[in-house]
N, C-alpha and C positions, 0 to 999 in steps of 0.2 A: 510806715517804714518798709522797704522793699528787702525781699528776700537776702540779698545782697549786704542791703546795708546790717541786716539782722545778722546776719554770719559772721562780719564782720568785728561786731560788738560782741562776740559771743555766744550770742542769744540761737536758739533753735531756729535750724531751716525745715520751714515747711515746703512741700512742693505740691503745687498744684493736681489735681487728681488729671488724671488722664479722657482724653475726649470720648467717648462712645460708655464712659467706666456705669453712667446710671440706665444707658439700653441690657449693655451687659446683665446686671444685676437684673434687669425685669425681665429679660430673657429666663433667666435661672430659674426664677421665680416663677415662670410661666411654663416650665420644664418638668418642676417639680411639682405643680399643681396637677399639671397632667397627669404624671404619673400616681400622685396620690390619688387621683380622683380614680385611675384603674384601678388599684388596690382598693379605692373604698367600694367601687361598684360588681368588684367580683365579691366582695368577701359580706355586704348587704346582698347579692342575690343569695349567696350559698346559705346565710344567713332566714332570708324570707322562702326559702324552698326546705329548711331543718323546720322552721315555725308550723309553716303551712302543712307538712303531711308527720308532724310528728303523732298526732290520733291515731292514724295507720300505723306507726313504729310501735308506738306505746301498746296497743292493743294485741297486734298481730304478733310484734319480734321480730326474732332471728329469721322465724318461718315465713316472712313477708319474703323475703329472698328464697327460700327452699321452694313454697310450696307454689303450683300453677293453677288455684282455683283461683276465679276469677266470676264472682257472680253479684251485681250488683243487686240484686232481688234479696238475696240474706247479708248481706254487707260481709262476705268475708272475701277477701281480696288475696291474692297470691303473685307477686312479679316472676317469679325464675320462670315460665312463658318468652314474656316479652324479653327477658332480660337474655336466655340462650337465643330466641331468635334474631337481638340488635347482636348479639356476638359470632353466630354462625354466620348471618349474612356477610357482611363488613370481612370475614375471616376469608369467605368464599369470593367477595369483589376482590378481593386484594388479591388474590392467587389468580385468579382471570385476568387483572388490571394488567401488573406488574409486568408481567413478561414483554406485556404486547407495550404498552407505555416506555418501557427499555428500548426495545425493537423501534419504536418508531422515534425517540431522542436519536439512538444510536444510526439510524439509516440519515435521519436531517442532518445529524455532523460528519458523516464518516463517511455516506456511500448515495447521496442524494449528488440528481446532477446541479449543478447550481442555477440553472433559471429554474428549478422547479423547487428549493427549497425554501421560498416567499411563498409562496402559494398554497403549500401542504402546511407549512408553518401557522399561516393566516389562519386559515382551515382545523387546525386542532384547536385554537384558541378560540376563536368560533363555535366550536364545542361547549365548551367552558362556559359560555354566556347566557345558552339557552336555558330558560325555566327548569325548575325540576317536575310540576304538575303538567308541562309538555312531555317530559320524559313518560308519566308516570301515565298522563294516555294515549299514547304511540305502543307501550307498552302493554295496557289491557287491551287497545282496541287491532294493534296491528301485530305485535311480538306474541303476545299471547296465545292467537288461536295459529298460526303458524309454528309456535314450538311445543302446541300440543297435539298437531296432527303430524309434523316429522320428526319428533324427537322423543314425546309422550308416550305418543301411543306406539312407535313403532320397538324402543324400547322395553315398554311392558310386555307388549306382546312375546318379544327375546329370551325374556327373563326367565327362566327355569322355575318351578316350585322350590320352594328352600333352599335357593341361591343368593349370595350377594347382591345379585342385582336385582333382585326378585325385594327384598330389603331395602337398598337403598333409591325403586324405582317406585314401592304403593303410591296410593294418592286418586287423586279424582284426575283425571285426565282432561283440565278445564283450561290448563296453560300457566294458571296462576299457583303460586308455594314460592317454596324459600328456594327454590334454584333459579328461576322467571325475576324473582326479585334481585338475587346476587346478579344476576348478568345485568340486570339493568343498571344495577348499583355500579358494576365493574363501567358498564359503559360512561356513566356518571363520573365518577371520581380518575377515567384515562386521563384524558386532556388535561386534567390540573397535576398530576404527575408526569406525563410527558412533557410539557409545556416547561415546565419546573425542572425535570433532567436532563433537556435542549440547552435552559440556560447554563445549567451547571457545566456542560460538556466545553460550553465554547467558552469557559472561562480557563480549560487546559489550555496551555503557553503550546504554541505550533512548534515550537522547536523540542518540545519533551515528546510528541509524535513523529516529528519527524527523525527525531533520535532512532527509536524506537524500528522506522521503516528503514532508517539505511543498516540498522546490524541484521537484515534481514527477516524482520516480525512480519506475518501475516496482519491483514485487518482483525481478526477474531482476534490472533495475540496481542496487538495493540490495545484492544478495547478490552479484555479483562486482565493483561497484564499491567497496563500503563494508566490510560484514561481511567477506569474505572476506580480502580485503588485510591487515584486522583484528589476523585472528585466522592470518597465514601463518606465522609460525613455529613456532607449536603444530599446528599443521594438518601441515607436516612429519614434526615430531614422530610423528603419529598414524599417518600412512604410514610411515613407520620402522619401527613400533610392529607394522603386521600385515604388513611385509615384513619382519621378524626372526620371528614367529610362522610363518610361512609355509616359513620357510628349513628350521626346527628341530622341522616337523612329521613324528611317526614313524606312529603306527597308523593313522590314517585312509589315509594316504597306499599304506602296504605291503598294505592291503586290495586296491585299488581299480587300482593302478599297474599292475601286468602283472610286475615285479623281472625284468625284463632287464636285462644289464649291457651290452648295446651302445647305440649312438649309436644315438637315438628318431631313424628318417628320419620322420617325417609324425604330425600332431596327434593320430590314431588309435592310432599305434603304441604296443607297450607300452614301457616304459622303468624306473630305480629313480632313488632319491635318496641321498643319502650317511647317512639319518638310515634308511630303509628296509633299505639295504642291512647297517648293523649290526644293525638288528632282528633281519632273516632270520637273516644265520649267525653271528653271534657267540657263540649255543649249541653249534654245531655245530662252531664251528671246532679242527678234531685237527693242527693243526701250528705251531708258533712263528710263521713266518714270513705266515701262515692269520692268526691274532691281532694279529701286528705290523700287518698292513697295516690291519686293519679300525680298530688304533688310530690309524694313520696320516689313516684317512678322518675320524675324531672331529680330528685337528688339523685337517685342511683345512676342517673344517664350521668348529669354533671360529674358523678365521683369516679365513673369509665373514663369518661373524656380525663380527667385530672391524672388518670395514673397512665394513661395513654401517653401522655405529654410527659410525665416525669420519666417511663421506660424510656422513651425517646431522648431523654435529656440524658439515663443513664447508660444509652447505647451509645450517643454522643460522645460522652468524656472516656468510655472506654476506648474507642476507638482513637481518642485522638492522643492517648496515653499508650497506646499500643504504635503508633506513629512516630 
């Protein structure tokens, strides 16, 4: 009996499901497999990196973070090393990066002639593609002995006895520490924050600038009164972006650094990073306790990166609550 005649008589009208209604459904289904399947594979690595260097937590403690001995000969292990120098680098990229990374989003949208912003555009992104282990020996074999004979040495020489600079310049005068490393890092992690603030810029509406130009704003005024304010919560975003690139950098870094595991006293000196320091021995390592710890390092990297991205999240909502 047809729909029809069934209403008819009373009886319940059923209607036909709609055409696409069982893609739909396997779509969903295929949405939310994805997404579980993230969740299950972040939360088994985090998982197998607690398992894997718990020897090291259990044995060492608290002091596994405090202290920077690091000797595999007597198996007592120390991260705060590696752990201040993945924090000072990344600290010291991002203050190098940023400015010039602003500078040159801000010159592509505002002050760039326009046959020439395809080309510079191409060009940072281009950046972006090259290996990190090209970085990391362009760096020991060309930036190195070049910024220890004009910048190194000419420096220390400057430096007064028991001056500031005389402190933040010691070191061996080889090209390689934790400032050799931060520029490279800084060079590293530009292009994916310029490249990143380019897009955000040109998603400003031409008419909120050009507002802006005819009440008589300069360019400067436009770009930190208007644009910028704009586009702040992407803009976050982006620094986020090459301060988690930055944190999570291995080759270039382990080139260039000097893989000392004590506390870096001065910009010059050599130092490692927790991403470095698995590089180096994780091949090498012949004792359990040797392995534990280095997975122990891989937790502490993971659990930077994690509060990286939640500060990020919480500068986010602040901003857009202030908005």
């Amino acid at each position: 009996m047809s729909d029809i005649a069934l209403s008819k008589a009373g009886g319940p009208m059923r209607r036909s499901a709609p055409r696409g209604a069982l893609v739909g459904k396997v779509f969903e289904g295929l949405c939310f497999s994805a997404a579980t399947a993230v969740l299950v594979a972040l939360g088994g690595l985090m998982f197998s990196l607690a398992v894997g260097g718990w020897p090291a937590i259990s044995k060492f403690g608290f002091r596994f973070l405090t202290v920077s001995t690091w000797n595999p000969v007597t198996d007592v292990y120390g991260a705060a090393g590696p752990i201040i120098g993945t924090l000072v680098t990344a600290a010291i990229a991002l203050i190098i990066a940023l400015p010039i990374a602003g500078g040159v989003a801000f010159f592509l949208t505002e002050l760039c002639p326009a046959p020439l912003r395809r080309p510079i555009g191409t060009a940072v992104e281009l950046l972006a593609g090259i290996p990190s282990i090209v970085y990391g020996m362009w760096g020991l074999f060309v930036f190195a002995p070049l910024f220890s004979k004009f910048v190194q040495l000419p420096l220390m020489a400057a430096a007064k006895p028991g001056s500031l600079l005389e402190t933040l310049t010691t070191g061996v005068p080889n090209g390689s520490g934790i400032l050799s490393a931060s520029i490279i890092l800084a060079i590293m992690i530009l292009p994916y924050m310029a490249a990143t603030l380019r897009e955000l810029l040109l998603t400003v509406p031409p008419a909120v600038r050009e507002s802006a130009y005819g009440l008589g704003a300069t360019t400067a005024e436009v770009v930190m009164s208007v644009t910028l304010p704009y586009v702040r919560s992407g803009a976050i975003g982006a620094v986020m972006l090459g301060l988690g690139r930055a944190l999570g950098e291995t080759m270039a870094v382990t080139f260039i650094i000097g893989n000392s595991h004590g506390f870096p006293k001065s910009l010059f000196d050599s130092g490692s990073t927790i991403a470095s320091t698995i590089a180096n021995e994780f091949t090498e390592a012949s004792t359990p306790m040797h392995t534990a710890a280095l997975i122990a390092l891989g937790l502490v990297l993971f659990v930077i990166t994690f509060l990286v991205l939640a500060l990020a999240r919480l500068m986010l909502r602040t901003s857009a609550v202030r908005t």
